[in-house]
N, C-alpha and C positions, 0 to 999 in steps of 0.2 A: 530372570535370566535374559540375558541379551538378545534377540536375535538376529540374524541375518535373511537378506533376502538375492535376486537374483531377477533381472527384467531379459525375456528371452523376444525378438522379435518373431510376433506370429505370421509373418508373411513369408517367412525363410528358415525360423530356426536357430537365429545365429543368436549366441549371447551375445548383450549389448552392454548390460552395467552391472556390477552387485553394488551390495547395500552392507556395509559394515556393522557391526554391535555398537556404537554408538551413532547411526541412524544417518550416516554420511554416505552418498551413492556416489560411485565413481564408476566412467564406462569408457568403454575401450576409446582408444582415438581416431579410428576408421569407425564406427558405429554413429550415429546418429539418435540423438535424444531431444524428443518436444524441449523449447525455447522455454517455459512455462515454468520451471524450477532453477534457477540459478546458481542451486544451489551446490549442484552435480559439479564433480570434480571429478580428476583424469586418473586414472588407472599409469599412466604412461606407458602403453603397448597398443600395440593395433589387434585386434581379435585372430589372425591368422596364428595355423599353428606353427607355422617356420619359424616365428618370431618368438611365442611361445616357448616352443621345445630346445630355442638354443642352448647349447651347452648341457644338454641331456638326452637319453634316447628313450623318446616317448612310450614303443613298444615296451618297454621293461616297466613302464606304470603299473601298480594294483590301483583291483576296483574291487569292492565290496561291501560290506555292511561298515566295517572299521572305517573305511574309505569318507563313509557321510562324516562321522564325529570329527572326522580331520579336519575335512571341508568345513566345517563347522567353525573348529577353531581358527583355520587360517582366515577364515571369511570374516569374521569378527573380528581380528585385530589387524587386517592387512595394510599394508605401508605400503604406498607409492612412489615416496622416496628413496628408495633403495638401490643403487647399482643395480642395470641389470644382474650383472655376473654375480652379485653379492650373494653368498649362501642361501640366506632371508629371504632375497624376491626370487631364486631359483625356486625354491620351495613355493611362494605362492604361484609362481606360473605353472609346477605342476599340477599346482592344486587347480587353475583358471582349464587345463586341459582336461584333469580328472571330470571336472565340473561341468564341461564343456560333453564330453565324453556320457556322460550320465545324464543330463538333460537335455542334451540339441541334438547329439546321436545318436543316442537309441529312438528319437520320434523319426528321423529321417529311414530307417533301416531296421525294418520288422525283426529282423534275425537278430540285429545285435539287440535290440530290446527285450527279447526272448533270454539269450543268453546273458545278456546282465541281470533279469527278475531272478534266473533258478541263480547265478552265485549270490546277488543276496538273499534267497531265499533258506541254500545253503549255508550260508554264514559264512562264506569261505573269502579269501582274500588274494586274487589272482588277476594274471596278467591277460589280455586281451588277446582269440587270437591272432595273428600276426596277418591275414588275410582279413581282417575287417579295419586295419586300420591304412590299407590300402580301401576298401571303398569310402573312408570317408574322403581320401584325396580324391575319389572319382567321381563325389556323391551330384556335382553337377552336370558332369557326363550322362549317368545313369538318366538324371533327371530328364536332359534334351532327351535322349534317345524315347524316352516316354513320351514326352512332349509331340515326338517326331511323330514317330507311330500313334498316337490318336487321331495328331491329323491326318495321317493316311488311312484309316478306318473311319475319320467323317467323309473322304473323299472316296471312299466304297473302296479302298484297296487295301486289302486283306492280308497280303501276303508280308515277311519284312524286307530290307533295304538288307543285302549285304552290307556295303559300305558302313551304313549305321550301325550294323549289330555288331564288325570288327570294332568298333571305340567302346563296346561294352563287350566283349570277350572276354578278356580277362578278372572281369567279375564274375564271372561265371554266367554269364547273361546270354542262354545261346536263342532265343525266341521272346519276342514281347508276353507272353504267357510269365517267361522267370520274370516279369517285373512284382507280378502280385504279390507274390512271396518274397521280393528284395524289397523294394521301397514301403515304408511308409507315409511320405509327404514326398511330394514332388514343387521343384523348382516351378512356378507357375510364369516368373518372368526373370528378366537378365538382374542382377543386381546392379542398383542404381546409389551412387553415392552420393550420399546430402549433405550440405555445405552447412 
């Protein structure tokens, strides 16, 4: 049987390429991939999910066990050539977020990782809820604010920054204490695009 694969950048998280059933990688057009394979070909999308999710509304995704066998199949026979809008790449771009979703977001956010394990553990096949896919849009906010506050705990100051804790409010983030249990990787530097 065929298989697919999936290259996630370890510095950040972000998927970069998959790898089809007949062993051809294609990686997003914002990503960056070693020179060293020339073999890699283009996805034709940029890895963001604006671009992604056009012409569909992400929140209404299932995830769960079913969720992998799909991914499975779309990742195996996926076409780059397709209209965006065309039915066909609609569907593999949900699949590029499902994807996305299940492998680069749950390591970024302990809690959604938590809750994606019990629905497949459950076997169930549901939609996300609707408050985690607001922090993946914050998840670099969250990240500086962390970033912020350690440095003010090497420079012996203890206490947090109003200002900074309002740009994570709304995550629920009322004291650097909630980062332990929000984050699990944190942004270590700005993202840098390779030509």
């Amino acid at each position: 049987m065929p298989t697919v694969s999936i290259l996630i950048d370890e510095a950040d998280s972000y998927l970069v390429a998959i790898r089809r059933g007949d062993g051809t990688w294609l990686k997003f057009t914002d990503r960056y991939v070693p020179a060293q394979d020339n073999a890699v070909g283009s996805i034709g999308l940029e890895s963001s999910y604006t671009e992604l999710a056009r012409g569909f509304d992400r929140e209404l995704l299932v995830f769960g066990t079913p969720t992998v066998t799909i991914l499975y199949h779309v990742l195996r026979q996926f076409n780059p050539n397709l209209g965006l809008m065309n039915p066909n790449m609609k569907r593999q771009r949900k699949t590029l977020v499902q994807l996305a979703v299940l492998f680069c977001e749950a390591v970024r956010f302990s809690q959604m990782r938590a809750r994606l394990q019990e629905i497949m553990e459950d076997g169930q096949s549901v939609q996300l809820p609707e408050h985690m896919w607001q922090w993946i849009q914050k998840w670099s906010t969250a990240s500086s604010f962390a970033l912020f506050s350690k440095r003010r705990e090497d420079a012996g100051v203890m206490d947090d920054d109003p200002l900074e804790l309002e740009a994570v409010e709304s995550l629920g983030i009322s004291s650097r204490s909630d980062l332990v249990e929000f984050l699990g990787l944190i942004l270590h530097t700005a993202h840098v695009r390779r030509e």
